[in-house]
N, CA, C and O atoms as a Maestro MAE file, in Angstrom:
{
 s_m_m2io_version
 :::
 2.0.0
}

f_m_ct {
 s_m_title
 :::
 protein
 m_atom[308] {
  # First column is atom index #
  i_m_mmod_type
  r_m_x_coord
  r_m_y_coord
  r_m_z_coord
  i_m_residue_number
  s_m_chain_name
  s_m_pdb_residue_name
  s_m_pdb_atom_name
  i_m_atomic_number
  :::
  1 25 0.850 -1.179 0.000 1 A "UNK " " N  " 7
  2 3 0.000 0.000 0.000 1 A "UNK " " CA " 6
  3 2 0.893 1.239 0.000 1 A "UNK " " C  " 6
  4 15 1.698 1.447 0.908 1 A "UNK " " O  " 8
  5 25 0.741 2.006 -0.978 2 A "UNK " " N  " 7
  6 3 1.606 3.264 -1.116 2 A "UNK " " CA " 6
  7 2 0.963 4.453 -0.121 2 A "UNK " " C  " 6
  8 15 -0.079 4.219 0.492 2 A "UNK " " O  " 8
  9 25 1.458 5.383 -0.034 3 A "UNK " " N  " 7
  10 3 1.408 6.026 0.928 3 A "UNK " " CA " 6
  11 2 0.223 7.102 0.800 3 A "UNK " " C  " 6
  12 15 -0.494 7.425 1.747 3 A "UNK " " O  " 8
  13 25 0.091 7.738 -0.823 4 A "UNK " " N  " 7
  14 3 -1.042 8.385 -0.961 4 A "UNK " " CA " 6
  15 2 -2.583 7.251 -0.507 4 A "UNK " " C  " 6
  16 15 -3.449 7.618 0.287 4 A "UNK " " O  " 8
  17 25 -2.591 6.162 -1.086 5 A "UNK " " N  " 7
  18 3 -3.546 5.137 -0.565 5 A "UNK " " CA " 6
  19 2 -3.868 5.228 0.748 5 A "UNK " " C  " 6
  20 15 -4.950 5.532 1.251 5 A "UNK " " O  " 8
  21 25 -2.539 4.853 1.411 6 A "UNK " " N  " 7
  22 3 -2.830 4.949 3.353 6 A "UNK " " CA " 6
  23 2 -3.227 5.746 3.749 6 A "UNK " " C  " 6
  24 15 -3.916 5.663 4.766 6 A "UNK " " O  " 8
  25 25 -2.940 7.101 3.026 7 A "UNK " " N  " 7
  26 3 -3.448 8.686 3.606 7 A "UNK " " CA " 6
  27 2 -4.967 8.760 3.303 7 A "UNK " " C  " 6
  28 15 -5.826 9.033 4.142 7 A "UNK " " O  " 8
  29 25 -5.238 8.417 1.692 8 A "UNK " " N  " 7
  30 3 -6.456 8.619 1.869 8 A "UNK " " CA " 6
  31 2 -7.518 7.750 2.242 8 A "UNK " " C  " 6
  32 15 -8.688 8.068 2.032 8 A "UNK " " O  " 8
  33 25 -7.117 6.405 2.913 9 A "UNK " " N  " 7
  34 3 -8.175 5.353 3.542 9 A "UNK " " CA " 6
  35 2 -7.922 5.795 5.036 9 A "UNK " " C  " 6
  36 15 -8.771 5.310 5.783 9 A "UNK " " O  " 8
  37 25 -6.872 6.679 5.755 10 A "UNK " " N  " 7
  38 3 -7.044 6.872 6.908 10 A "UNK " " CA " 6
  39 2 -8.272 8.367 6.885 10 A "UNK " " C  " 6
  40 15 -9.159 8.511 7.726 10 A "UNK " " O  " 8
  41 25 -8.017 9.294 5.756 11 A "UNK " " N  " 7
  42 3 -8.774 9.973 6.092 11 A "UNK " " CA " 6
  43 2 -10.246 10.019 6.223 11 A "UNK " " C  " 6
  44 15 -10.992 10.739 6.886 11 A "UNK " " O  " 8
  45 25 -10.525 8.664 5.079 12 A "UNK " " N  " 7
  46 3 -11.808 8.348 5.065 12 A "UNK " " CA " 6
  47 2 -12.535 7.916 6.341 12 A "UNK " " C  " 6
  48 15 -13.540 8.391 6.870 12 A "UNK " " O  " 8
  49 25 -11.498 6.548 6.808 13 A "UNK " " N  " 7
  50 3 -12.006 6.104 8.236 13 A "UNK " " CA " 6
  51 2 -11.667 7.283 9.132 13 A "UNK " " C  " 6
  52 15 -11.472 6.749 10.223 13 A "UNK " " O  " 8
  53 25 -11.509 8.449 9.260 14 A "UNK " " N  " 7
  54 3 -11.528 9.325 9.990 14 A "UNK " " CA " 6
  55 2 -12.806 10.481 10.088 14 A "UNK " " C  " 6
  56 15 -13.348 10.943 11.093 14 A "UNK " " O  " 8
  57 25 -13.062 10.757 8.632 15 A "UNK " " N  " 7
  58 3 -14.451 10.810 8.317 15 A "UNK " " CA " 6
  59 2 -15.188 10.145 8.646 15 A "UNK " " C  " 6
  60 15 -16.036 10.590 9.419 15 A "UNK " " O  " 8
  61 25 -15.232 9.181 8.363 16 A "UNK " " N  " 7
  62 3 -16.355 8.159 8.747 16 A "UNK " " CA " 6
  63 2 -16.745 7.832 9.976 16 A "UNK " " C  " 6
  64 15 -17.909 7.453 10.102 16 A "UNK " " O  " 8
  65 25 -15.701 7.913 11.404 17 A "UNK " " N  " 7
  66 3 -15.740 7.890 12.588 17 A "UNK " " CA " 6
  67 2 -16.431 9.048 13.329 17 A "UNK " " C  " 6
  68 15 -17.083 8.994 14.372 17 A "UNK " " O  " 8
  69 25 -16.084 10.312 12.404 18 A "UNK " " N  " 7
  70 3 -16.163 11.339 13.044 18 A "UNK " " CA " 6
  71 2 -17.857 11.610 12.525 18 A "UNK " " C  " 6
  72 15 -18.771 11.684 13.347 18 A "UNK " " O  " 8
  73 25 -18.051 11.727 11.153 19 A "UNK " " N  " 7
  74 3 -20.054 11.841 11.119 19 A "UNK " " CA " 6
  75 2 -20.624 10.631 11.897 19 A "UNK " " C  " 6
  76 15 -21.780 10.862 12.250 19 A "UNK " " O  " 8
  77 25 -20.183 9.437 12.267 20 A "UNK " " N  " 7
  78 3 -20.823 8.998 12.878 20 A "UNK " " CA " 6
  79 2 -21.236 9.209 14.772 20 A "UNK " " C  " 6
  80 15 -22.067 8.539 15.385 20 A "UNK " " O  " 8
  81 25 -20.460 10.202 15.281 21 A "UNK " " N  " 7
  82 3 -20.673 11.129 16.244 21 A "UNK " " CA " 6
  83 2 -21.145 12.377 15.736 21 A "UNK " " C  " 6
  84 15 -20.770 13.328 16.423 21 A "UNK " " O  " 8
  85 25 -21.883 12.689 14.706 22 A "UNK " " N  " 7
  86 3 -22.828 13.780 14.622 22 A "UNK " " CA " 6
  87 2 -21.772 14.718 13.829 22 A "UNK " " C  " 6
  88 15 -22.486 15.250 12.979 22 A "UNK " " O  " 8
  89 25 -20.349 15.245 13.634 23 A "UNK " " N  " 7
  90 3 -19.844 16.074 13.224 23 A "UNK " " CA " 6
  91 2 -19.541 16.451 11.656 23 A "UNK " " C  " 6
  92 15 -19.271 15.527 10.888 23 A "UNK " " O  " 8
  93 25 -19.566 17.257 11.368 24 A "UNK " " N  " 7
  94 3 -19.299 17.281 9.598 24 A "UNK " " CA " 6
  95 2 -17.863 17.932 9.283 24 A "UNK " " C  " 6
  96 15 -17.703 19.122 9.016 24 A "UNK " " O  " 8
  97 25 -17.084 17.194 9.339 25 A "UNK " " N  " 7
  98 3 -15.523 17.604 9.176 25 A "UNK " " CA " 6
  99 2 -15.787 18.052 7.782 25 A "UNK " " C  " 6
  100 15 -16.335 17.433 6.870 25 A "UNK " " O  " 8
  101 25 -15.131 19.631 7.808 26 A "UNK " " N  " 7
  102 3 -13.823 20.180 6.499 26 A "UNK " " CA " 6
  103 2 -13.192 19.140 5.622 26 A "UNK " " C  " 6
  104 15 -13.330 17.928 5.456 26 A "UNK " " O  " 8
  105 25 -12.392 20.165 5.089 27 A "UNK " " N  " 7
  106 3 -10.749 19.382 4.120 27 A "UNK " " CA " 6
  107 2 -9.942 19.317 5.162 27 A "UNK " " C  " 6
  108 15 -9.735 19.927 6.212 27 A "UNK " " O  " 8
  109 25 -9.355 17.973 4.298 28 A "UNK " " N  " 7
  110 3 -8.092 17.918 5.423 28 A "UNK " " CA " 6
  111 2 -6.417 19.213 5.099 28 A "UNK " " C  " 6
  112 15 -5.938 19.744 4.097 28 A "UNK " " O  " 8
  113 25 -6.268 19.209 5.737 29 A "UNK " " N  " 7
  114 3 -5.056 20.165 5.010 29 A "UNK " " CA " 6
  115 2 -3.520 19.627 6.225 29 A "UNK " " C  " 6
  116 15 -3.745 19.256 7.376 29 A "UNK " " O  " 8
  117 25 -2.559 19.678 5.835 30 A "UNK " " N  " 7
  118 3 -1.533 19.205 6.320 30 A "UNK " " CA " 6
  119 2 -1.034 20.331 7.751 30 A "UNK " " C  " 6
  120 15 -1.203 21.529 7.523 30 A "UNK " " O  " 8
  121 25 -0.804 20.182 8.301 31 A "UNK " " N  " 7
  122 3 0.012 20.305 9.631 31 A "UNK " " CA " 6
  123 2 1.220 20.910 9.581 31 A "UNK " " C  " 6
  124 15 2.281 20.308 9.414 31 A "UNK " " O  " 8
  125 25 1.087 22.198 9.734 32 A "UNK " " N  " 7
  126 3 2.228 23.010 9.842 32 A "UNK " " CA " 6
  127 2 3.293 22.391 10.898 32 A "UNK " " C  " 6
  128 15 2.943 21.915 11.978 32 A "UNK " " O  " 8
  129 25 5.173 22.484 10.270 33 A "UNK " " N  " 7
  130 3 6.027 22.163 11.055 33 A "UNK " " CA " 6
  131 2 5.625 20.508 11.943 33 A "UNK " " C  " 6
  132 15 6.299 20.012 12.845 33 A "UNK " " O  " 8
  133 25 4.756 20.121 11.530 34 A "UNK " " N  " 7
  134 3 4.296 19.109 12.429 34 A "UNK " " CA " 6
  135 2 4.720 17.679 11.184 34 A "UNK " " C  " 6
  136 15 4.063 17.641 10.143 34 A "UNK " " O  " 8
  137 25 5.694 16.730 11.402 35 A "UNK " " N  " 7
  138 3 6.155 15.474 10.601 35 A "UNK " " CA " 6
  139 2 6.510 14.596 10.742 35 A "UNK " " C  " 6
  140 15 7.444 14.615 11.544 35 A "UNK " " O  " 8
  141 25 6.182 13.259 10.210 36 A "UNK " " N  " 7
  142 3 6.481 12.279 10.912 36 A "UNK " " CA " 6
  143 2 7.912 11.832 9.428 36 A "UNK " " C  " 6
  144 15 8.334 12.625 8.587 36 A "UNK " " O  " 8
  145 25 8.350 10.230 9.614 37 A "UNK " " N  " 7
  146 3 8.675 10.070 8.437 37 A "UNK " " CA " 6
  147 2 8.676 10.237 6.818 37 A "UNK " " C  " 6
  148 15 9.496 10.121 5.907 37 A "UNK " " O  " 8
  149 25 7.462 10.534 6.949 38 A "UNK " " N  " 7
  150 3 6.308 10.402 5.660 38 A "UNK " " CA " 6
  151 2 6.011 11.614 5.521 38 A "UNK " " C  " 6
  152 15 5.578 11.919 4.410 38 A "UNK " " O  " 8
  153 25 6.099 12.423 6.290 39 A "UNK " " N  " 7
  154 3 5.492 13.599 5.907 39 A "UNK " " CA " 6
  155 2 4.451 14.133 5.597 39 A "UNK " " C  " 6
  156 15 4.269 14.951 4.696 39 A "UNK " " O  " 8
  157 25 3.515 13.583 6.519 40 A "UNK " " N  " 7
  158 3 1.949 13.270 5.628 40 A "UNK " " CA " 6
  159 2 0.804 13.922 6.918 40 A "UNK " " C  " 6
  160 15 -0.405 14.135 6.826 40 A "UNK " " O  " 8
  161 25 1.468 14.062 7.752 41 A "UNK " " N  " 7
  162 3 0.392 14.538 8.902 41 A "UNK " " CA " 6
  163 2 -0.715 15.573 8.386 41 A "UNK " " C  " 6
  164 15 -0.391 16.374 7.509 41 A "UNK " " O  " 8
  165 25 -1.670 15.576 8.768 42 A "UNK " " N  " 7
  166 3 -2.976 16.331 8.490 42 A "UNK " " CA " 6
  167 2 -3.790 16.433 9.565 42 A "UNK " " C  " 6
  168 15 -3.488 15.923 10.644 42 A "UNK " " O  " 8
  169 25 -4.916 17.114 9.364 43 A "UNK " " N  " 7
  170 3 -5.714 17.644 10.454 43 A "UNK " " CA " 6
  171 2 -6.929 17.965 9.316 43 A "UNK " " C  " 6
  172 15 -6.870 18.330 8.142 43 A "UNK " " O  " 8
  173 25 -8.139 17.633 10.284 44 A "UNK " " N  " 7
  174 3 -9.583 18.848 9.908 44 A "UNK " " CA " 6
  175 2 -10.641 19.327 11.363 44 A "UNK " " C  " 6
  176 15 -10.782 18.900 12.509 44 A "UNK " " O  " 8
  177 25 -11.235 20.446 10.533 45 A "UNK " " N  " 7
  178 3 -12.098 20.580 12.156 45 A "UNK " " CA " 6
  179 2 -13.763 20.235 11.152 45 A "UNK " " C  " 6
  180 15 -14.206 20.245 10.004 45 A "UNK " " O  " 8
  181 25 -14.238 19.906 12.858 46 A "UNK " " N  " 7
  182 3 -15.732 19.816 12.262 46 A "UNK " " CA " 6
  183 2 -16.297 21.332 12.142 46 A "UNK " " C  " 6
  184 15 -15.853 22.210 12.881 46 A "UNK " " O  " 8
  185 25 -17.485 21.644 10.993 47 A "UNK " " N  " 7
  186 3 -17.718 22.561 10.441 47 A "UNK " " CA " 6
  187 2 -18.613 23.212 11.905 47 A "UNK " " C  " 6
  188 15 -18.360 24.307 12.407 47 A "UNK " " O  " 8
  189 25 -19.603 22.318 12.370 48 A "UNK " " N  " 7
  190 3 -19.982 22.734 13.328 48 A "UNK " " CA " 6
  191 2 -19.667 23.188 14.835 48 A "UNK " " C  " 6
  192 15 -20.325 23.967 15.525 48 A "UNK " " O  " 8
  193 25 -18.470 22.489 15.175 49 A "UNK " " N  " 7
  194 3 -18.475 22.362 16.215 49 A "UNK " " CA " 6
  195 2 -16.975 22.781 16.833 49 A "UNK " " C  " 6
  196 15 -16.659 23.127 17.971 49 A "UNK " " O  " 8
  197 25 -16.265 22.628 15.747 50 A "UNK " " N  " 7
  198 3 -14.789 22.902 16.179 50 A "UNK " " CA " 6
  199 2 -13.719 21.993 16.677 50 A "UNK " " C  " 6
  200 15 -12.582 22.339 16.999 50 A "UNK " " O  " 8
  201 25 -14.370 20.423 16.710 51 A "UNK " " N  " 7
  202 3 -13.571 19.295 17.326 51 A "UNK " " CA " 6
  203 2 -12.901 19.044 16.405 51 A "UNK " " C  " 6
  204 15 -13.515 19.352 15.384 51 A "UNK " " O  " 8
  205 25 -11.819 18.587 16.163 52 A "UNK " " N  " 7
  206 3 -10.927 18.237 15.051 52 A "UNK " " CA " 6
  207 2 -10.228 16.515 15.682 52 A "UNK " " C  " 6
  208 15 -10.315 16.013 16.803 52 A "UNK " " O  " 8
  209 25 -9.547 15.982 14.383 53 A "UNK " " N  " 7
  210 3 -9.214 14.814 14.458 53 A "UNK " " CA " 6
  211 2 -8.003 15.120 13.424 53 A "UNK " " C  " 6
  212 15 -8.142 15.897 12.479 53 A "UNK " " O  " 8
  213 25 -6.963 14.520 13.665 54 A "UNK " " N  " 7
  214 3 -5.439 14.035 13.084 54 A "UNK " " CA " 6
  215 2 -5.394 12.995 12.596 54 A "UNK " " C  " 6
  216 15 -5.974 12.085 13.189 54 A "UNK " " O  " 8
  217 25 -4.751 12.722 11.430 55 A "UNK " " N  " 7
  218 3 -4.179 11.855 10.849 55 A "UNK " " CA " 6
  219 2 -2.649 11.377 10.396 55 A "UNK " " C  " 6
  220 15 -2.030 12.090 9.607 55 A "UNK " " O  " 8
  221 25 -2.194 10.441 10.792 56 A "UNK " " N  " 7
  222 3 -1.017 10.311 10.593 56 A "UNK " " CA " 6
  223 2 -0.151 8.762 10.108 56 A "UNK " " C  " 6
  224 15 0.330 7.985 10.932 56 A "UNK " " O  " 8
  225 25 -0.105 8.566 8.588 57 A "UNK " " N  " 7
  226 3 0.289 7.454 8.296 57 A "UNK " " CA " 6
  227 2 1.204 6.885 8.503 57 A "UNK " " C  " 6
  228 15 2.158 7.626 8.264 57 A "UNK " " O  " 8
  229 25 1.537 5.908 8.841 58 A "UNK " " N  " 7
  230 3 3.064 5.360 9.968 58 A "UNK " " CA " 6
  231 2 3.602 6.024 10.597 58 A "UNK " " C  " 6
  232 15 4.702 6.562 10.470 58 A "UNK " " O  " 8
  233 25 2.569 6.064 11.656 59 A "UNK " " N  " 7
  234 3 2.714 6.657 13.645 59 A "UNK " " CA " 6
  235 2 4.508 5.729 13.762 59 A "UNK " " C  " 6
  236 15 5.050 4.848 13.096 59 A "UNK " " O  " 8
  237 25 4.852 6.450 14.835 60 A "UNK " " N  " 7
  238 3 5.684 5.919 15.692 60 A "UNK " " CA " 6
  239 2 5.028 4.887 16.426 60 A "UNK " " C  " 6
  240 15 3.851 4.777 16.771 60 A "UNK " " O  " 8
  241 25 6.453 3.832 16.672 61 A "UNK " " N  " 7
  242 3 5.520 2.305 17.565 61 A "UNK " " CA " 6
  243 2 4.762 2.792 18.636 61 A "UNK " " C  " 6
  244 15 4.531 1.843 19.385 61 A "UNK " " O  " 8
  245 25 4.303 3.755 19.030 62 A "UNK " " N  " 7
  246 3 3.890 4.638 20.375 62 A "UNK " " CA " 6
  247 2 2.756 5.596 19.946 62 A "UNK " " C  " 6
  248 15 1.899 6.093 20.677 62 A "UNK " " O  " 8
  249 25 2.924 5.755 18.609 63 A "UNK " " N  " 7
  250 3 1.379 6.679 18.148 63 A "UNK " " CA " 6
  251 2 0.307 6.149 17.840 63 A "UNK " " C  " 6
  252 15 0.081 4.989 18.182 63 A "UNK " " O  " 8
  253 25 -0.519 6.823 17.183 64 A "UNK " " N  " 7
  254 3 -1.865 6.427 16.331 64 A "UNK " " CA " 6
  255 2 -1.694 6.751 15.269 64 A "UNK " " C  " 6
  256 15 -0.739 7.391 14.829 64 A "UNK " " O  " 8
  257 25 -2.646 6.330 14.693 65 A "UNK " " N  " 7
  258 3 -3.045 6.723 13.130 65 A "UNK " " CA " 6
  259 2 -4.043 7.739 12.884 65 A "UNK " " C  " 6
  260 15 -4.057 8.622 12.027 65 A "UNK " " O  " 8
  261 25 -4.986 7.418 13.912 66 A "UNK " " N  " 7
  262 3 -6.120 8.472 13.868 66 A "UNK " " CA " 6
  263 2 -6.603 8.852 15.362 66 A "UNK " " C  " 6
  264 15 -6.896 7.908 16.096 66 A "UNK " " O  " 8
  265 25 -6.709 10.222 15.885 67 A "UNK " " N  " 7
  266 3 -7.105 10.705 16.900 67 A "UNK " " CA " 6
  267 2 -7.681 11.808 17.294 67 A "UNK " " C  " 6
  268 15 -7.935 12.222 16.163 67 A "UNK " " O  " 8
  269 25 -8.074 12.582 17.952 68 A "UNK " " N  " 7
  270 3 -8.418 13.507 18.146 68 A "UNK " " CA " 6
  271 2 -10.128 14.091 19.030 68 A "UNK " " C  " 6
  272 15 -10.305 13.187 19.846 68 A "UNK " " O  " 8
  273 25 -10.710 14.586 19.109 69 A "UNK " " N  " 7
  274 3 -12.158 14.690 19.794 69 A "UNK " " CA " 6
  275 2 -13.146 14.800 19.023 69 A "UNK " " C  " 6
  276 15 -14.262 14.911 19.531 69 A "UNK " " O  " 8
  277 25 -12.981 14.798 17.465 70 A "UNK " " N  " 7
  278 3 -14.089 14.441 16.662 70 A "UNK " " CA " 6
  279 2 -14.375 12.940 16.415 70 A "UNK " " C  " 6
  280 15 -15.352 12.417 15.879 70 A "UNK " " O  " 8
  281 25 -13.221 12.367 16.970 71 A "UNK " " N  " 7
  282 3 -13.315 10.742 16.463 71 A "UNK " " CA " 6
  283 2 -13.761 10.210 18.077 71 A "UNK " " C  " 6
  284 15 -13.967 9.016 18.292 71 A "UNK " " O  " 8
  285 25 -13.853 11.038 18.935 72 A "UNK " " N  " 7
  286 3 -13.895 10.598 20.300 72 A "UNK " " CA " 6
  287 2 -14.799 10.577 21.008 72 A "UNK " " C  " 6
  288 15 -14.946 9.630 21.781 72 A "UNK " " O  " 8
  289 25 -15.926 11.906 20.947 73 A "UNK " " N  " 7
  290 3 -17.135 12.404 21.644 73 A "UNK " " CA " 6
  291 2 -18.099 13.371 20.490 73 A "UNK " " C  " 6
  292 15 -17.734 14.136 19.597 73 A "UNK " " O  " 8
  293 25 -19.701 12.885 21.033 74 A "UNK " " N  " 7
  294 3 -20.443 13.611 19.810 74 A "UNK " " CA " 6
  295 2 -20.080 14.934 19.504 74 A "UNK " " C  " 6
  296 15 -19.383 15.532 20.323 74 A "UNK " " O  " 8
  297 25 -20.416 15.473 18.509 75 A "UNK " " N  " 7
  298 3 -21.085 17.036 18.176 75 A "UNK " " CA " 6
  299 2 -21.340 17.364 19.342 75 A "UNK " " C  " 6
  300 15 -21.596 16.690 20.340 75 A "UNK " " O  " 8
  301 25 -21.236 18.720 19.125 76 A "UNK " " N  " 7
  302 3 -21.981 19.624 20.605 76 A "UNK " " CA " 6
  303 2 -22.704 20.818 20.072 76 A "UNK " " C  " 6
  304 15 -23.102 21.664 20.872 76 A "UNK " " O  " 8
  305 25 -22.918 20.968 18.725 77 A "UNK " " N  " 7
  306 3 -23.404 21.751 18.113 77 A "UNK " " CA " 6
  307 2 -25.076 21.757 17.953 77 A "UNK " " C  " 6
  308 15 -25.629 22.623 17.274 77 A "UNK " " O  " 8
  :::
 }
 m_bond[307] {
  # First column is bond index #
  i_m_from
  i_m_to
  i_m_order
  :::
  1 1 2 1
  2 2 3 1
  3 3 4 2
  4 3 5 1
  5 5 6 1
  6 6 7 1
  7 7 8 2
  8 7 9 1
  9 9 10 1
  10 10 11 1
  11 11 12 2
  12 11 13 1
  13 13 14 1
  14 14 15 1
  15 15 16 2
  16 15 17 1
  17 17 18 1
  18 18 19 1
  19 19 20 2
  20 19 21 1
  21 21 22 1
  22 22 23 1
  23 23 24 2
  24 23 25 1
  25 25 26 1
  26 26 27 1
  27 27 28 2
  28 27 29 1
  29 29 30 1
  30 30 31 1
  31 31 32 2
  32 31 33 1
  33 33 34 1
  34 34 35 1
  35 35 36 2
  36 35 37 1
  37 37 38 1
  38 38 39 1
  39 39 40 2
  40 39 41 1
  41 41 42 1
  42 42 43 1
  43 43 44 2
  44 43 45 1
  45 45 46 1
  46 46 47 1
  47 47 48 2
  48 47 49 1
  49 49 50 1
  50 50 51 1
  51 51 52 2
  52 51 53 1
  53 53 54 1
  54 54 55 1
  55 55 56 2
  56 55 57 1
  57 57 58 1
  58 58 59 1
  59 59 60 2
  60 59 61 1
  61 61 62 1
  62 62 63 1
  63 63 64 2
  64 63 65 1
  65 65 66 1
  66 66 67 1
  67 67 68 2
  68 67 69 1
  69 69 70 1
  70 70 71 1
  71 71 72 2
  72 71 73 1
  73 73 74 1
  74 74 75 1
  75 75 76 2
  76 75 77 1
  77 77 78 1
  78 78 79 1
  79 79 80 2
  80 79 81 1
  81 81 82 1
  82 82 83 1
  83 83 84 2
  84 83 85 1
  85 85 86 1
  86 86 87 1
  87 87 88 2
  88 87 89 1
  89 89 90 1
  90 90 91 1
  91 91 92 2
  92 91 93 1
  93 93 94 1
  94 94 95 1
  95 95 96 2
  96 95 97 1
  97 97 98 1
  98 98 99 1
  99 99 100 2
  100 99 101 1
  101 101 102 1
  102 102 103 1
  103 103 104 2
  104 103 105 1
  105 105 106 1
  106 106 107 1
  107 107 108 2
  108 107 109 1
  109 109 110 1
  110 110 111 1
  111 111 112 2
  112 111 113 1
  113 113 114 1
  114 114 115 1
  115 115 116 2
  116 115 117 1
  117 117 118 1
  118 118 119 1
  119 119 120 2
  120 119 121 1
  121 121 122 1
  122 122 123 1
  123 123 124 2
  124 123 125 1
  125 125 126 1
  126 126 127 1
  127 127 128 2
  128 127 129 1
  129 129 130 1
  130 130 131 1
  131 131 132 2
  132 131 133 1
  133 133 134 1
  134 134 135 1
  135 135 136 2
  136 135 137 1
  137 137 138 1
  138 138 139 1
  139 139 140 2
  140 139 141 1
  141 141 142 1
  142 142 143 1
  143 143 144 2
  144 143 145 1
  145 145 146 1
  146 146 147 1
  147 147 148 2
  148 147 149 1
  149 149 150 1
  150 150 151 1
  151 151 152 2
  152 151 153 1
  153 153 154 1
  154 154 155 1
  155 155 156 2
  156 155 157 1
  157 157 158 1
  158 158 159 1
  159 159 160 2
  160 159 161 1
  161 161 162 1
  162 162 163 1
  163 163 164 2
  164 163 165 1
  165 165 166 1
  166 166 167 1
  167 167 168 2
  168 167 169 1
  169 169 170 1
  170 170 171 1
  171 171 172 2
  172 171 173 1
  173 173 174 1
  174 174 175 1
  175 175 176 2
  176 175 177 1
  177 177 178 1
  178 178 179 1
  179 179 180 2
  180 179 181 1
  181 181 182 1
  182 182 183 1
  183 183 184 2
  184 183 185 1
  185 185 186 1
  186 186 187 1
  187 187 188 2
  188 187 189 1
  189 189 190 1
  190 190 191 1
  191 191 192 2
  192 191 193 1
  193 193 194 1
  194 194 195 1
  195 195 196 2
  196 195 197 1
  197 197 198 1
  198 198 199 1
  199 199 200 2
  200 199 201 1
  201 201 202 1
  202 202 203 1
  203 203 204 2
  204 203 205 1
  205 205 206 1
  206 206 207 1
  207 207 208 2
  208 207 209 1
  209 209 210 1
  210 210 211 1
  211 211 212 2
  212 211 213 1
  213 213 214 1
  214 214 215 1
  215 215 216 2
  216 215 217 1
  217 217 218 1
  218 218 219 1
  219 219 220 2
  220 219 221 1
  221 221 222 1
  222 222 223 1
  223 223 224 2
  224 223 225 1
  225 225 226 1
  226 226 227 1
  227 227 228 2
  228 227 229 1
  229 229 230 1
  230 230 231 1
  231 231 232 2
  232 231 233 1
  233 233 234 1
  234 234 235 1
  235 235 236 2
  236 235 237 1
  237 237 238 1
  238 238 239 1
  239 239 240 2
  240 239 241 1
  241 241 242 1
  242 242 243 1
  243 243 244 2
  244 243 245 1
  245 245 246 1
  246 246 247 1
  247 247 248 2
  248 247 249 1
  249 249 250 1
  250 250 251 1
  251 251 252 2
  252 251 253 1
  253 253 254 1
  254 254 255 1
  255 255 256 2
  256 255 257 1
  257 257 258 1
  258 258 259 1
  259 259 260 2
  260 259 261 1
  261 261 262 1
  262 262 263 1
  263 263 264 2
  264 263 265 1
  265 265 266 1
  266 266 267 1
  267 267 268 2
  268 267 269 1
  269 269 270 1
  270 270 271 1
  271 271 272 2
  272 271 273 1
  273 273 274 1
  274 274 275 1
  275 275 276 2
  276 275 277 1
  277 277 278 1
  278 278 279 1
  279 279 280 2
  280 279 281 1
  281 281 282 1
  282 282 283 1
  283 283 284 2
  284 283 285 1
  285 285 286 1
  286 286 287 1
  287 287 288 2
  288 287 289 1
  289 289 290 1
  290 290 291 1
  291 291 292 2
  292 291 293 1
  293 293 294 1
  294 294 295 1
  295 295 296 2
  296 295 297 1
  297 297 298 1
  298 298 299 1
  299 299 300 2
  300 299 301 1
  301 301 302 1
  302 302 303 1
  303 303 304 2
  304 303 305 1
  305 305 306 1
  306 306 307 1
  307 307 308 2
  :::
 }
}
């Protein structure tokens, strides 16, 4: 799996986690100064609400792939 692939099936299941707690995430857009190997880190916020979720394709043995409080707790909007 190449790396644009991983990025965009994590962002999907990140989407997908996150409307299913009520939120309607943005574009993703990349992460200032913020890099892993890959260089691929990203972020979006939900339109409503302001919770955002990260993405990051080959975390450190110690990270995630996907995190943040849109993937975590409903909308509050």
């Amino acid at each position: 799996m190449g790396l644009r692939h991983s990025l965009t099936v994590l962002r999907q299941a990140a989407r997908d986690a996150a409307q299913s707690r009520g939120h309607a995430l943005g574009k993703f857009t990349p992460l200032r100064g913020i890099t892993n190997t890959w260089g691929a880190v990203s972020s979006a916020e939900c339109d409503k609400c302001g919770a955002w979720v990260q993405v990051t394709p080959k975390p450190a043995p110690n990270g995630i792939e996907i995190g943040g409080s849109a993937v975590a707790v409903g909308c509050n909007a």
